[in-house]
C-alpha positions in Angstrom: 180.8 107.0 106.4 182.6 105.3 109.3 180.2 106.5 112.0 176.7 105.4 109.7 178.6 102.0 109.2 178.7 101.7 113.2 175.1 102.8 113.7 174.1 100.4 111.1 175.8 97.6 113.3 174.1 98.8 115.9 171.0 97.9 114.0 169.6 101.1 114.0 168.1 102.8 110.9 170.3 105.6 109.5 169.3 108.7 107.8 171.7 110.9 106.1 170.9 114.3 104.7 174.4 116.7 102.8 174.9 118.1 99.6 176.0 115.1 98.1 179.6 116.5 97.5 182.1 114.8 100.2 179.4 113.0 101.3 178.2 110.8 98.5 179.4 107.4 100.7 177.3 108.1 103.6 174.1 109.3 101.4 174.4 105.9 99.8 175.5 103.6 103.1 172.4 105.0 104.5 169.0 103.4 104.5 167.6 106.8 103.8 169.7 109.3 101.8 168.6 113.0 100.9 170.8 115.5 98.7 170.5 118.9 98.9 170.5 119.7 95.1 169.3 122.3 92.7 169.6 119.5 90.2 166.5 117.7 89.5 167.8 114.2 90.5 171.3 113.4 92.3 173.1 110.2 91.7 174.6 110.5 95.2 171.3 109.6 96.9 168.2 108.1 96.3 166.0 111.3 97.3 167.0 114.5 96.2 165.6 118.6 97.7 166.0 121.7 96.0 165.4 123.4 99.4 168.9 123.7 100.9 168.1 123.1 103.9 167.0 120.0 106.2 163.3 121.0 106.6 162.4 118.0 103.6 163.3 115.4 106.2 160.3 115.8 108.7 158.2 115.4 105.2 160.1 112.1 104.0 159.3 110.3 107.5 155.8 111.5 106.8 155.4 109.9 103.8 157.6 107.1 104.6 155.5 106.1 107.0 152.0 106.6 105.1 153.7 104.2 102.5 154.6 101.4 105.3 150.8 101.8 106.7 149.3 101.7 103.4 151.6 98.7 102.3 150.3 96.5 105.3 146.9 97.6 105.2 146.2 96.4 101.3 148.2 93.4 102.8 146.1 92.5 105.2 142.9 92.7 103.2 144.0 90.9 100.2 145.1 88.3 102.9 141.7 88.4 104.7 139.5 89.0 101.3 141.1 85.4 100.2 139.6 84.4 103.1 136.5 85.4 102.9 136.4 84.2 99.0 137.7 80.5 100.2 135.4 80.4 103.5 132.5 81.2 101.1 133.3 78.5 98.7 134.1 75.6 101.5 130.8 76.7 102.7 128.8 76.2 99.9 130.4 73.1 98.4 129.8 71.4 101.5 126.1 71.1 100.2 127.1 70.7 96.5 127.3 74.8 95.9 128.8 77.1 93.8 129.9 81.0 93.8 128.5 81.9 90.6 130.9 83.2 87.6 130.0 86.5 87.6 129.7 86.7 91.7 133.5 85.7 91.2 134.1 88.6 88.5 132.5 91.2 91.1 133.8 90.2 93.9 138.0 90.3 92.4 137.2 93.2 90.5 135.0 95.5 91.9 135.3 94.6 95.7 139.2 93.7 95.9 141.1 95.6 93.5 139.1 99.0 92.9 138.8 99.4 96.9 142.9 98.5 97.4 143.5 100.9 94.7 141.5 103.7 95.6 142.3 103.3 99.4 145.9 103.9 99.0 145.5 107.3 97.4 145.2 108.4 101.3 147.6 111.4 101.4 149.9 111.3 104.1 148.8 112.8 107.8 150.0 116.4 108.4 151.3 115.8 111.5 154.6 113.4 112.6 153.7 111.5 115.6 156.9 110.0 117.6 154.8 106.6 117.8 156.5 104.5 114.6 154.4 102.6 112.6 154.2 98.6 112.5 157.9 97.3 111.1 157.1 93.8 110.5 154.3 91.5 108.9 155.0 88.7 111.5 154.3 90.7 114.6 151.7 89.8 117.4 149.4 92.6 116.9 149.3 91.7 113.3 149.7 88.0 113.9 146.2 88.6 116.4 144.2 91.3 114.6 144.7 88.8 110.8 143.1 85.4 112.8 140.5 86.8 114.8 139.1 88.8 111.6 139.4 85.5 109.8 137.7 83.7 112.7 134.6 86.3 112.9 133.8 86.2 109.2 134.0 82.9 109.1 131.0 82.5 112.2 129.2 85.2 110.4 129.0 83.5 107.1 128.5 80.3 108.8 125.7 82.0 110.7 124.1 83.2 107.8 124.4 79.7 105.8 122.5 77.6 109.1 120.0 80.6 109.4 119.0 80.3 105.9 117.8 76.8 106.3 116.0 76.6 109.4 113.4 79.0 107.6 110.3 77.6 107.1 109.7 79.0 103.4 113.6 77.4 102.6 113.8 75.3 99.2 116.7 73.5 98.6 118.6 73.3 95.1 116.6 70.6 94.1 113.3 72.1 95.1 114.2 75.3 92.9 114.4 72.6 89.8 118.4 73.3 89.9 120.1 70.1 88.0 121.7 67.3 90.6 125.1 68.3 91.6 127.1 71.6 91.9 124.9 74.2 91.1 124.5 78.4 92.0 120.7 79.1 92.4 119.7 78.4 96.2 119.1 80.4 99.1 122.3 79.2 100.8 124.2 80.7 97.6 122.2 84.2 98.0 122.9 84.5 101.7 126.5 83.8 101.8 127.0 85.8 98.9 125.5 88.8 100.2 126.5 88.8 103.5 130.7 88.0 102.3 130.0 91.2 99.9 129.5 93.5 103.3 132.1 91.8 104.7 134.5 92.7 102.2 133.4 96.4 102.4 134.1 96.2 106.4 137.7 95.5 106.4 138.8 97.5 103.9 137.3 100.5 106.0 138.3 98.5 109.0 142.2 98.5 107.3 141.8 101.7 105.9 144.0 103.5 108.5 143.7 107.3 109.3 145.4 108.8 111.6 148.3 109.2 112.8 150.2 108.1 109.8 147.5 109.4 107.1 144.4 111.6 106.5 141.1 110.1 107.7 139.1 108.0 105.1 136.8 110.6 104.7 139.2 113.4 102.8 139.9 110.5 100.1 137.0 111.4 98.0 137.4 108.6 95.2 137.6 105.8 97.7 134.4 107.3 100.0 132.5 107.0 96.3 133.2 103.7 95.6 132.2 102.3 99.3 129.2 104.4 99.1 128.0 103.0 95.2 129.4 99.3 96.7 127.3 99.3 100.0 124.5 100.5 98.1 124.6 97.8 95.4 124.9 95.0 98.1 122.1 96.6 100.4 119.9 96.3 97.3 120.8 92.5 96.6 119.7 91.8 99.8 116.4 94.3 100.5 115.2 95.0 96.8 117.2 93.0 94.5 115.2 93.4 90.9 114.9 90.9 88.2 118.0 91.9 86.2 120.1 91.6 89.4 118.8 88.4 90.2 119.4 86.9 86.9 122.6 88.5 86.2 124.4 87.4 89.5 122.5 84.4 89.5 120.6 85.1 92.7 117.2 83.8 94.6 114.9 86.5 95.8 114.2 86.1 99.8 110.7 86.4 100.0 111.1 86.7 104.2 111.4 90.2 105.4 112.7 89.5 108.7 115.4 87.3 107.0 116.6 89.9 105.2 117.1 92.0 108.4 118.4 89.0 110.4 121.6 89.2 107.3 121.7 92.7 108.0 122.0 92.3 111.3 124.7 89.9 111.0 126.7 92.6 109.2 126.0 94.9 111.4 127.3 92.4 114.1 130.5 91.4 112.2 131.4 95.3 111.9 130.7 95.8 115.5 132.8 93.0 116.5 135.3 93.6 113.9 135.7 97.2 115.2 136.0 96.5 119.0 138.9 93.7 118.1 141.0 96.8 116.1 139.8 99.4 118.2 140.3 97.9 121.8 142.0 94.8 121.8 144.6 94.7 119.5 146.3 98.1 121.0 145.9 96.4 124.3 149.9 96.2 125.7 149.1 93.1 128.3 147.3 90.6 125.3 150.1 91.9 122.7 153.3 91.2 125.8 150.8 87.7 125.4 150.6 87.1 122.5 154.3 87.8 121.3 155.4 84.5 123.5 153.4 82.6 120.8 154.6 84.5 117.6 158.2 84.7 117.9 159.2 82.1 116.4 162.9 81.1 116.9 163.5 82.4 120.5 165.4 80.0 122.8 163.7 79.4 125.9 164.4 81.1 129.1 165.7 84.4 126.6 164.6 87.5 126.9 161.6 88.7 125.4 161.8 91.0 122.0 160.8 94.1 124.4 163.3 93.6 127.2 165.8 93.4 124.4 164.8 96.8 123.2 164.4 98.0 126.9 168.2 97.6 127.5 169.3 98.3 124.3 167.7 101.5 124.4 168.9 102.2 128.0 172.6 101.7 126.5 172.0 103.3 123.4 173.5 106.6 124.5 176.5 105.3 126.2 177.3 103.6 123.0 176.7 106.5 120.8 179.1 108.6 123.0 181.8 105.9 122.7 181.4 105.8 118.6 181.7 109.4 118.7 185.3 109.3 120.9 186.5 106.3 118.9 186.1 108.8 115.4 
């Protein structure tokens, strides 16, 4: 137990894997404890194998991992769909507007929590990659991806509000015999609306990371359903929406076919841009070396940086390590 206390001083994350006999101090010291038990559970660790044997341990960093990706991906777009939902409603009520009741119910229900829940049933990937996973929310990369994502949907929705009114069939609330004051029926309420459903749709994709910590989006059949059925319904509020749709989510028809395809191709634009910034950018090592001297926070000046830290601690890591072992 001596030796995991010293690595754990070390600041190093500790595994321990034994048979949770004369062991039972290290497999609970450890940040990661596996018995090797027939028994169905072991009180000497927090995961237990039947297979006697260390070939469970390559499978617990799998899965370890797939959990840390899938916890700060439905992070990040419950962080970014409140965003969306607040930019839509500072929008609108800069004109007197409301999100309608029901727009409210479908967007919290249908396009937040189904699509979380049904994205995190991505299975873990098959292969274990030596790259580790994100470690911490307040990290550059996250820090960076978070506001520029917040920043595009807000010019997109912005867009789509100043587009709307330069139109030259465009009726304003009052023209549409909607009562003085905060209302729901307008053209700038249908094409905020139906663009900020899209946009929803993009970052959960956008967030819903495949490989090389799970299995692509595509193998989770129940989530692939509900983006289909939810991209379908919002393409049809904007191209075809019928009577009952309009009425029900309180909606103006847009009687402008090349409107319609300018919101589309504002969506289309947003997941474009949306893509390049996670794809491209983000993994970028010179903005993220960058951007790290603006996001961590507490770092006197003229110290090292986070990853010369690591540099050198990793250089000495193995000189250390021998010492610990003499010392025991």
């Amino acid at each position: 137990m001596q030796f995991v206390v010293l690595l754990q001083q070390k600041e190093m994350v500790v595994g321990m894997c034994g048979d949770g006999a004369n062991d039972c101090g290290p497999l609970k010291t450890a940040h990661v404890g596996v018995a090797l038990s027939e028994e169905e559970a072991s009180v000497a660790a927090p995961f237990t194998s039947k297979v006697q044997n260390i070939s469970c341990i390559p499978t617990l960093i799998r899965e370890g991992r797939a959990a840390l990706t899938t916890s700060f991906a439905a992070f990040k777009f419950m962080a970014l769909y409140s965003m969306i939902q607040f930019t839509s409603v500072i929008i609108l009520n800069t004109v007197l507007l409301y999100l309608g009741d029901f727009q409210f119910l479908y967007i919290d229900i249908f396009l937040s929590i189904v699509l979380v829940m049904c994205f995190a049933r991505s299975p873990a990937n098959s292969r274990l990659t030596p790259v580790r996973p994100p470690t911490k929310l307040m990290s550059s990369p996250i820090i960076v991806s978070f506001a520029s994502h917040v920043a595009i949907q807000a010019a997109i929705q912005i867009a789509a509000f100043l587009l709307v009114q330069k139109c030259s069939w465009y009726q304003g609330a009052e023209e549409l015999h909607e009562p003085s004051g905060h209302t729901v029926h307008s053209y700038e309420n249908t094409s905020v609306f139906t663009v900020s459903c899209f946009q929803y749709l993009i970052y959960s994709v956008l967030f819903s990371n495949g490989a090389p910590y799970r299995n692509p989006i595509y193998t989770n059949s129940l989530y692939m359903v509900a983006v289909i059925c939810l991209i379908a319904v919002s393409f049809v509020m904007i191209c075809w929406p019928f009577e009952w749709l309009l009425t029900v989510f309180q909606l103006v028809a847009i009687p402008d076919w090349r409107f319609r395809a300018s919101l589309l191709l504002l969506v289309a634009m947003n997941a474009l841009l949306s893509y390049l910034i996670e794809a491209f950018v983000i993994p970028n090592r010179i903005l993220r070396k960058f951007a790290s001297r603006f996001t961590c926070w507490g770092r006197k000046p003229g110290s090292v940086t986070t990853q010369t830290k690591a540099s050198k601690e990793s250089q000495t890591r193995e000189t250390e390590m021998d010492q610990m072992l003499t010392s025991l």
